[in-house]
Every structure is written in structure tokens, then in C-alpha cells.
C-alpha positions as CSV (number, residue, x, y, z in Angstrom):
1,X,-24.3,125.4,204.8
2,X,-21.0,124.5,206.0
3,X,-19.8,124.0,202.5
4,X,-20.0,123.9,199.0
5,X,-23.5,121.2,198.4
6,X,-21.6,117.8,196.8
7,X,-25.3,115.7,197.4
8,X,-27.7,117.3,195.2
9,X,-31.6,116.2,194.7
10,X,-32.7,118.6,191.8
11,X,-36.8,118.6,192.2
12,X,-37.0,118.3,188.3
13,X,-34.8,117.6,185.4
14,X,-35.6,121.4,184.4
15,X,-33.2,122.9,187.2
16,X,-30.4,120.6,186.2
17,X,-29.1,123.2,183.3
18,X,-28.5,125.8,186.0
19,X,-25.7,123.5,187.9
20,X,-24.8,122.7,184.4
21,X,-23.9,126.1,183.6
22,X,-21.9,126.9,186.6
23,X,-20.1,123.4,187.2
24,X,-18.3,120.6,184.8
25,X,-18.7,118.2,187.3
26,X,-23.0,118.9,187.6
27,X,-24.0,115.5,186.7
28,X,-21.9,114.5,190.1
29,X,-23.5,117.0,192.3
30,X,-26.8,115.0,191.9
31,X,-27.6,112.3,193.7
32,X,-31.3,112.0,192.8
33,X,-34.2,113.9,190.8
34,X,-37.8,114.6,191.1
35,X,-40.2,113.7,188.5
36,X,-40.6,110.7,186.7
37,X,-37.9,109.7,183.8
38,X,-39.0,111.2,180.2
39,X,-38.9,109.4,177.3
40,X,-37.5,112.4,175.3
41,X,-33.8,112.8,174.6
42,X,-33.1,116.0,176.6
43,X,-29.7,116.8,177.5
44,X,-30.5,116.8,181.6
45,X,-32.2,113.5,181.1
46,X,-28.7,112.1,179.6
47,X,-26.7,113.9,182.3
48,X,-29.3,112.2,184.7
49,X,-29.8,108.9,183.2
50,X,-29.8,106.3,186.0
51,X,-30.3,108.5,189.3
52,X,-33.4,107.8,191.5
53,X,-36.3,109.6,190.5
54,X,-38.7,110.5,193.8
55,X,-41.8,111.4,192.1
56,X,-43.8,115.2,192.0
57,X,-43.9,117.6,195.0
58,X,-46.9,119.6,193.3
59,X,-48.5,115.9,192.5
60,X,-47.7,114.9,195.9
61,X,-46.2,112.3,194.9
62,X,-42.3,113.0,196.0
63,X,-40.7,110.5,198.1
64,X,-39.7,112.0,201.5
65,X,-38.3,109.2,203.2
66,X,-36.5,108.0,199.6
67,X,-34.5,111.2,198.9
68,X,-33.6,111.9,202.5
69,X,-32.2,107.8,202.4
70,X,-30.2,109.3,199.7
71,X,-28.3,111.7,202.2
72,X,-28.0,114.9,200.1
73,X,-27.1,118.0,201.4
74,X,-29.3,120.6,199.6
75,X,-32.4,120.2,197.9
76,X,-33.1,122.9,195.1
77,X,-36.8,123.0,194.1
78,X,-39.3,125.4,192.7
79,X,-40.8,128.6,194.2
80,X,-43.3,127.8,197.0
81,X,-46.8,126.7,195.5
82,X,-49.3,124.2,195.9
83,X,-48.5,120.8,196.7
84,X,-46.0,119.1,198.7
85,X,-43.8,122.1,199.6
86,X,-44.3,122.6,203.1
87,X,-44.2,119.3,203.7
88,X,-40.8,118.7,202.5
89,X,-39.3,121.8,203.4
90,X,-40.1,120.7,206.6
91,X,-39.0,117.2,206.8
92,X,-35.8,118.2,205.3
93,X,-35.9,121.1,207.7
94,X,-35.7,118.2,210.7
95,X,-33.0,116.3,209.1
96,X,-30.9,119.8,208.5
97,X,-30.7,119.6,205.0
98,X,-31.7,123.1,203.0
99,X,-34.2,124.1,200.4
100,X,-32.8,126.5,197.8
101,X,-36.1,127.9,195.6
102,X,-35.1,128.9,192.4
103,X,-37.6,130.0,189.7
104,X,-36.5,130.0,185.6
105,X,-40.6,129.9,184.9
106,X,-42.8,132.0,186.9
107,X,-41.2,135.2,186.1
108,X,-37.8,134.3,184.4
109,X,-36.9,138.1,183.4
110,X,-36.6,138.9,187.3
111,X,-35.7,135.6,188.9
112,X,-33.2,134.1,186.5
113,X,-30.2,135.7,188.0
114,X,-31.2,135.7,191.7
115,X,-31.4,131.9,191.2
116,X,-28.3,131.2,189.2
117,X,-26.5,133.6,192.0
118,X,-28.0,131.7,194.6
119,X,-27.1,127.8,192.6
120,X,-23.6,129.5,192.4
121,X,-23.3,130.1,196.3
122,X,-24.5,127.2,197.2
123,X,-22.4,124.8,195.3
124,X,-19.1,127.4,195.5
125,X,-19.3,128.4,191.8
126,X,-19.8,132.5,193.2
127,X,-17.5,133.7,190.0
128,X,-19.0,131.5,187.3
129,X,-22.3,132.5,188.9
130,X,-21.4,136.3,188.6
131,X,-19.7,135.8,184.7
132,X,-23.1,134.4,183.6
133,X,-25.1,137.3,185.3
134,X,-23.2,140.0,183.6
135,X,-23.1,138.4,180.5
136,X,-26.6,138.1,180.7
137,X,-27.6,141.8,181.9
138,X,-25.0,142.9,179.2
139,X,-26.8,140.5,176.4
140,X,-30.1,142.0,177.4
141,X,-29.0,145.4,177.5
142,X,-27.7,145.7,174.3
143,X,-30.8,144.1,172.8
144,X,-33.0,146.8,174.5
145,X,-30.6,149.9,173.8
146,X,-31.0,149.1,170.7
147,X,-35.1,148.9,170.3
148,X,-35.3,151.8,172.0
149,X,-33.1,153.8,169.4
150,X,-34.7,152.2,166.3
151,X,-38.3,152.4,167.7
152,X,-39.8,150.0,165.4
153,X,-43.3,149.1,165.6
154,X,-44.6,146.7,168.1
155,X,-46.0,143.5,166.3
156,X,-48.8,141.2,168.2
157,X,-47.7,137.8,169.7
158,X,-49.3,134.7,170.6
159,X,-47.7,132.7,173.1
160,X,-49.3,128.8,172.3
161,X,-49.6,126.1,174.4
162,X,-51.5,123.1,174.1
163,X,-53.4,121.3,176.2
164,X,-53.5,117.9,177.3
165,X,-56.7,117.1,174.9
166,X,-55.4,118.8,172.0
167,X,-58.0,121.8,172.5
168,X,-56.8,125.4,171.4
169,X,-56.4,127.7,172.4
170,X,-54.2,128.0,175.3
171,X,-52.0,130.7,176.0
172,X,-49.7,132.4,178.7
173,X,-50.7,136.3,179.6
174,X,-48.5,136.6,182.4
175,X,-45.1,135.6,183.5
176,X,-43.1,132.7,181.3
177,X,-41.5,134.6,178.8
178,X,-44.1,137.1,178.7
179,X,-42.1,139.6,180.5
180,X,-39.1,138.9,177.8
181,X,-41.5,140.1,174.9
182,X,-42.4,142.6,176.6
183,X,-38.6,144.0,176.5
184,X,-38.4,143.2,173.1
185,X,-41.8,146.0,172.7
186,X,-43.7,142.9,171.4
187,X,-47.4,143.0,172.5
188,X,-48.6,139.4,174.1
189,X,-52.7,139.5,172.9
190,X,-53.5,137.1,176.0
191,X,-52.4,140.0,178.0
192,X,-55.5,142.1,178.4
193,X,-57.9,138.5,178.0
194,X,-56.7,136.6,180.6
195,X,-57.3,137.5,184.3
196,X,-53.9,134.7,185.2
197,X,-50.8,133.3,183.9
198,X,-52.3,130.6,182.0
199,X,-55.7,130.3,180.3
200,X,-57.6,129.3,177.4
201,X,-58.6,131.7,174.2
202,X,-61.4,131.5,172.0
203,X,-60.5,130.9,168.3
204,X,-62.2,133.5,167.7
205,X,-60.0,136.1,170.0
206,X,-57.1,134.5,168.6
207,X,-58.6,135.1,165.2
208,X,-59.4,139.1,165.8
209,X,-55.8,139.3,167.1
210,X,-54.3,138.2,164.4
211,X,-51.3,137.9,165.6
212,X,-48.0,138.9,164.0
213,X,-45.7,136.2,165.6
214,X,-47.0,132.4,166.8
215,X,-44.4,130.7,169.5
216,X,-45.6,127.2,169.9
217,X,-44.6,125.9,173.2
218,X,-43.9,122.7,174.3
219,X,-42.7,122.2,178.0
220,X,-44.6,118.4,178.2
221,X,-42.0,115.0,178.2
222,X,-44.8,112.7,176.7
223,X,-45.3,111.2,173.5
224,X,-48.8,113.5,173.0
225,X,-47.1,116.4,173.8
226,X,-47.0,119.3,170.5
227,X,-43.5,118.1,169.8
228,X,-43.6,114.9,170.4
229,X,-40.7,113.0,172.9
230,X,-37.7,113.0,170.6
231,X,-37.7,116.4,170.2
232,X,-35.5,116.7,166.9
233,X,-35.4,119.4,164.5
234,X,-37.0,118.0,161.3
235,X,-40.0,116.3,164.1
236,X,-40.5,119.9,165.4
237,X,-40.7,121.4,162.3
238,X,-43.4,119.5,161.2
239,X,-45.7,119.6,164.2
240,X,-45.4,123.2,164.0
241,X,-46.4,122.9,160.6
242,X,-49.1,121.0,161.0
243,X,-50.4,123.3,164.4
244,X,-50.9,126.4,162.0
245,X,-52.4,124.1,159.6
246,X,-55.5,123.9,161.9
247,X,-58.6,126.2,161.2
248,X,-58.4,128.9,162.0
249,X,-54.8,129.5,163.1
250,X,-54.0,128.6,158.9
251,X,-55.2,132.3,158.7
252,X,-53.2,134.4,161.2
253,X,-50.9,136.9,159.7
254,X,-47.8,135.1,161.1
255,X,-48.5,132.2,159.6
256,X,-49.0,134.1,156.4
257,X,-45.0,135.3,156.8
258,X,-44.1,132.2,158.3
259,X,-43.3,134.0,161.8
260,X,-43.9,131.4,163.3
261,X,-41.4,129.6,166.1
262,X,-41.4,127.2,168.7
263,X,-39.7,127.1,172.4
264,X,-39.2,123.4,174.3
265,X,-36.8,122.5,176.9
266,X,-34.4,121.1,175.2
């Protein structure tokens, strides 16, 4: 790049908060946004209110021809995967505009500060990049010093996600925040049951667990998502309430001691 990127096309709302944290002036950078708009109330989707939306690369559904019209000057998008990524890498390739890959969800615990280092270089923010990475190593750090001298026992966790059709119980074993935990000495039970990142458990695996903490996640915009579109405190609350009211899950030890959380994008 010859410069800092002023024409920004974001590939989902999702990667917005790392401009955010490194520029004041984010919402400017971008000049379009991939995805469809959400009917929550997220803090990128007020930031992003009104700019073009061009649709799902891993739906194939992103609109080559409509972002390029837009004349940006780096695209930042997700890791490599199935879908439209070739695609667009290489029309954008042909019209000498870069892809920057970035990855908060795969594995977050190794790739969030590459990606925030690499956002930073790419949009001239190199020393607000490099304040965020230290604080965050430091943060970390400390957290982990301090586990490792109070060796306390490791509780069980269960990471929850729901599905589109309301079935339970679906879980992440790998990558996500998994690796997080796993600082924290905090035992994921999908770990040893699924063979991938995501897959379903059987209540009754969930129920032989019995886990000591339940995160509830909720990364869908929709109104049937777990937490609902408006994503407020009291709403979230009580769809988390009303989760470990099921059968089943109304059992679990952290339910019990009401260790029970939840983790959406907002």
C-alpha cells in the first residue's frame, strides 16, 4: 500500500470494533460492509448505519462488482475458508486493491494481536496498534501469574450455543474462546467429545459433565437468535434464565450456583 487505507470495505460488521479501537475517525475509513444490516442495536451497526451492505463471501453472496464500484483501497475480511474467498481475493487482486485477513474467532488467543497489529499498519495507527497489544499481553499475564501461584482447582465449563432450530446441545471444543479458558485452567467438557470446533452434545453428556460454569453464546443478529435482536441487559438476562430453565440443563451444578454467563457481540 502506498498509504494509510482511507476506503475501507469491512467483510462484516464484526471487524469494525478493531478500526474502532485504533482510530476516532473508524466510522469514516468505511466505505461499505459485508453482510446484510441487523436488526439488533450493536454499536458497529450504529457506527455503520447507512453504508452499502454487499452481501456474504462464505454465502456467496458478496457483491464483487458493487464493492469494487465503491473504490476502496483495502478490503479486510476473515481467514481463508469456504466460500467466496478466492474469488474475491482475486478480483480485487486485478483491480490492485488488498486483502488484509484478520481472525478475532477461529483462534482469538493467538490471532488477536497479529490482526490488530496488522489493522494498525494498514490504516497508519502502528503506535495505537502496539499500546493495545501490550496492554493486552500485560492484562493476560497478570491474570495467569496469578492462577498459577494460587493453583485453584479447575472447574468444568460448557461453552453453549444454540442452534438455528432451538435444539441443544451445541457447543464449541476447539478454538473461539476455548483457548482463553484454557488459560484461565478451566476445563471445556466438549473438549475430549467433539472431533471439530463446533458440534452438537447429547443432553445426556452434558448432564454427566455437569458442568461448573454455563456461557451461553449468542453471536446470531436475528430476532430467533438466544438473545433476541435488541440485545439489552434485562432481555439477556431473562433468556438466560429461561435456557437453564430447560430439562435437563435446570440440573447442572452451575446453574445450581448461578454460574452461569453469557457472551454476544455487543
Amino acid at each position: 500500500m502506498a498509504g494509510p487505507a482511507k476506503r475501507i470495505i469491512v467483510e462484516a460488521p464484526g471487524y469494525y470494533p478493531a478500526l474502532a479501537l485504533l482510530s476516532r475517525d473508524a466510522a469514516d475509513l468505511v466505505v461499505g460492509v459485508g453482510a446484510t444490516e441487523s436488526r439488533g442495536q450493536f454499536e458497529a451497526e450504529q457506527d455503520l448505519a447507512g453504508k452499502p451492505r454487499l452481501g456474504t463471501m462464505s454465502f456467496g453472496t458478496f457483491a464483487v462488482e458493487t464493492a469494487l464500484a465503491l473504490k476502496p483501497d483495502l478490503l479486510i475480511a476473515t481467514l481463508a475458508g469456504p466460500g467466496q474467498q478466492d474469488a474475491v481475493e482475486r478480483a480485487f487482486a486485478a483491480a490492485g486493491v488488498p486483502v488484509l485477513y484478520v481472525d478475532f474467532f477461529v483462534d482469538p488467543a493467538r490471532n488477536t494481536i497479529p490482526s490488530i497489529e496488522l489493522v494498525g499498519a494498514a490504516i497508519g495507527a502502528e503506535k495505537q496498534a502496539a499500546a493495545f497489544a501490550d496492554f493486552h499481553r500485560r492484562r493476560i499475564a497478570t491474570i495467569v501469574e496469578r492462577l498459577a501461584a494460587e493453583k485453584p482447582a479447575r472447574p468444568k465449563l460448557m461453552i453453549y450455543r444454540r442452534s438455528a432450530d432451538g435444539t441443544c446441545c451445541w457447543s464449541f471444543a476447539k478454538g473461539f474462546m476455548s483457548p482463553f479458558f484454557d488459560m484461565l485452567r478451566v476445563r471445556n467438557i466438549a473438549e475430549d467429545k467433539l472431533p471439530g470446533m463446533v458440534g452438537q452434545l447429547s443432553l445426556e453428556a452434558v448432564i454427566e459433565s455437569d458442568p461448573d460454569i454455563f456461557v451461553a453464546t449468542d453471536w446470531s443478529f436475528w430476532a430467533e437468535s438466544l438473545f433476541g435482536p435488541e440485545r439489552t441487559r434485562e432481555q439477556t438476562l431473562a433468556r438466560l434464565e429461561a435456557t437453564t430453565r430447560q430439562p435437563g440443563l435446570d440440573g447442572l451444578a452451575a446453574v445450581a450456583s448461578a454460574a452461569c454467563t453469557r457472551s454476544t457481540p455487543r
